[in-house]
Every structure is written in C-alpha cells, then in structure tokens.
NUSEKOL-261249 format. One line per 2 residues: number of its first residue (from 1); for each residue x, y, z of N, C-alpha, C. Coordinates in steps of 0.05 Angstrom, whole numbers, plus 5000, padded with zeros to 4 digits. Layout:
N
NUM) X,Y,Z,X,Y,Z,X,Y,Z; ... .
//
This chain:
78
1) 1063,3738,2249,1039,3743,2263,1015,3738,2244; 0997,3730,2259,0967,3727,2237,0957,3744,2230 .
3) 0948,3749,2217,0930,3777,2211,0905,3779,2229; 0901,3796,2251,0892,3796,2266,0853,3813,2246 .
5) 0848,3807,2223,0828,3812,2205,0824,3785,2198; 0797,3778,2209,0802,3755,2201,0767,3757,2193 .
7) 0756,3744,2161,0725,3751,2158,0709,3727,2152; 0683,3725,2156,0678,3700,2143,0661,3701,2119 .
9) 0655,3673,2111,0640,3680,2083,0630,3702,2076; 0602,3709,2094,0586,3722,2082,0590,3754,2082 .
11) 0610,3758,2117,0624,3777,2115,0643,3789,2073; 0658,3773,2072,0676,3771,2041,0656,3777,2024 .
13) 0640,3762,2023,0623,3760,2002,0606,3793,2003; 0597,3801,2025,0579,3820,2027,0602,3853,2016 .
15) 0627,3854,2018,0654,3868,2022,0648,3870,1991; 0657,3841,1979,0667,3846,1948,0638,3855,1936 .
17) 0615,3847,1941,0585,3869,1929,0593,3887,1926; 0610,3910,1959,0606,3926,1961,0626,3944,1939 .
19) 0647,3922,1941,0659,3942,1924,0656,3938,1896; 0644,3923,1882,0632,3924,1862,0618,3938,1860 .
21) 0593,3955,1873,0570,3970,1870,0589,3995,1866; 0606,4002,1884,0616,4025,1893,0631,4029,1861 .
23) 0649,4013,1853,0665,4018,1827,0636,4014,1801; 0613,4003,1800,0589,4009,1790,0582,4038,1788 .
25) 0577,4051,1810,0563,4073,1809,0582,4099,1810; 0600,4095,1822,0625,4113,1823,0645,4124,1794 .
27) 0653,4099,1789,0666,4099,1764,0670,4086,1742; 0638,4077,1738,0631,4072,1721,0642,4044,1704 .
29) 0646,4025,1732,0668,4003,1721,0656,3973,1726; 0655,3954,1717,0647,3927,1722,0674,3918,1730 .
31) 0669,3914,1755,0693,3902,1771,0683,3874,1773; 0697,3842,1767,0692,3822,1764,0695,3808,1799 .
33) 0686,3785,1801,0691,3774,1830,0717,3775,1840; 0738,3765,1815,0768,3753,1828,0783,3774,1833 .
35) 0779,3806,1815,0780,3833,1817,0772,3844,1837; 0750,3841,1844,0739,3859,1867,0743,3835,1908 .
37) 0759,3813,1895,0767,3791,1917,0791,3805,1921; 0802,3807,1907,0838,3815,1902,0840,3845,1915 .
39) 0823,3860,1897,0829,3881,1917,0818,3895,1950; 0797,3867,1948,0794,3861,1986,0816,3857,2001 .
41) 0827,3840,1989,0850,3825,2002,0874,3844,2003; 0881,3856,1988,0897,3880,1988,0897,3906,2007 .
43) 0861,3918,2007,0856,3929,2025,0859,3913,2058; 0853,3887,2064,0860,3887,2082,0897,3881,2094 .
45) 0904,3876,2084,0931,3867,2081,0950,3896,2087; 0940,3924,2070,0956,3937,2071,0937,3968,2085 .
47) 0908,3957,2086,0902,3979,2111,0885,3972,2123; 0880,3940,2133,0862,3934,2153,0885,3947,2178 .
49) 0909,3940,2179,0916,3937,2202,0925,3974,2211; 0919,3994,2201,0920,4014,2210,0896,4011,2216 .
51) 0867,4001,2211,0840,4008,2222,0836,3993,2245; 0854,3969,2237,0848,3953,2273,0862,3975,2291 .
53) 0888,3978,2286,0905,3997,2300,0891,4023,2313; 0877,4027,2304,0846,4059,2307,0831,4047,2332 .
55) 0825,4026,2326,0799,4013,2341,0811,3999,2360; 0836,3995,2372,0849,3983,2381,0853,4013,2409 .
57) 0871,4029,2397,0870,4057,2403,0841,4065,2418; 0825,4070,2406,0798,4080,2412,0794,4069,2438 .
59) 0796,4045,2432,0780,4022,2459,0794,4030,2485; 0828,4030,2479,0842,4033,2500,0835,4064,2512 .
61) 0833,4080,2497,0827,4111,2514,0804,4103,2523; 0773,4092,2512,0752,4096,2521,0759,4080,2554 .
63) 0770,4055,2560,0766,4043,2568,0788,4053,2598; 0806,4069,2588,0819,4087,2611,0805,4104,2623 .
65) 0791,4123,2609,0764,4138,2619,0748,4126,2640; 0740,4103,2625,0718,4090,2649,0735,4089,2673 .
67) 0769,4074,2678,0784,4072,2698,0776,4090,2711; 0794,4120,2707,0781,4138,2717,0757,4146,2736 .
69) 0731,4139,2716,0706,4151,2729,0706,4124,2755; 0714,4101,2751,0709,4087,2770,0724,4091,2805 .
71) 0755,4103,2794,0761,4111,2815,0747,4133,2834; 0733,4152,2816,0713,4173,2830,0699,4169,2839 .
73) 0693,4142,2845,0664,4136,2861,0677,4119,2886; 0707,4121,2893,0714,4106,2914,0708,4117,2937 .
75) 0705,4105,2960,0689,4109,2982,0712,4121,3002; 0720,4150,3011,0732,4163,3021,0730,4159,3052 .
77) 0766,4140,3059,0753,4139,3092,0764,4170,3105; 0747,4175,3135,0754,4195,3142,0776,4199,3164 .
//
C-alpha cells in the first residue's frame, strides 16, 4: 500500500524548519537538513499513519452525526 501521507515541497521543507527550531530551542541542538529530513521521514513512516488513522476516525463519527441529524428532518407522512 502507498503511504497514504503524501507532502509536497514546501509542505517538507516547512516540517524539517520545524523541527529544527523545535530541537534549537528545546534542546539545545543543531539538527542538520539530512537529520532533521530523516527524522521526518521516520515520523511519518512510523506515526503518520496512526494520525491519518485519528482523522480518518474523526471524520467518520463526525460525518455519522450529520447522517443522523439529517434523518430528523424527514418529512413524517400521516
């Protein structure tokens, strides 16, 4: 299966900043590009797909709900 995470440039690019800043101010560490690429790629690999799995989840309850409210507005013959 594909990895259903899929990012583009500027998405990656904006990711590994982040986690550069974050290991900057956090712990005090200069994390390099291919370092802070690597362990993008890792994070998604080994917990994008529990977060898709969340949001995947989420959508489906929100989206049963609405089922629901929609049936409540059905027009009751007498």
């Amino acid at each position: 299966m594909q990895n259903p995470i899929q990012l583009n440039d500027t998405q990656r690019n904006e990711m590994i900043s982040s986690l550069q800043t974050y290991f900057e101010q956090e712990k005090d560490e200069q994390l390099g590009d291919l370092a802070a690429g690597l362990l993008l790629d890792f994070i998604i690999k080994e917990l994008g797909p529990i977060f898709y799995n969340a949001g995947i989840e989420a959508s489906y309850q929100f989206m049963n709900e609405k089922m629901e409210d929609l049936f409540g507005i059905q027009v009751r013959e007498r």
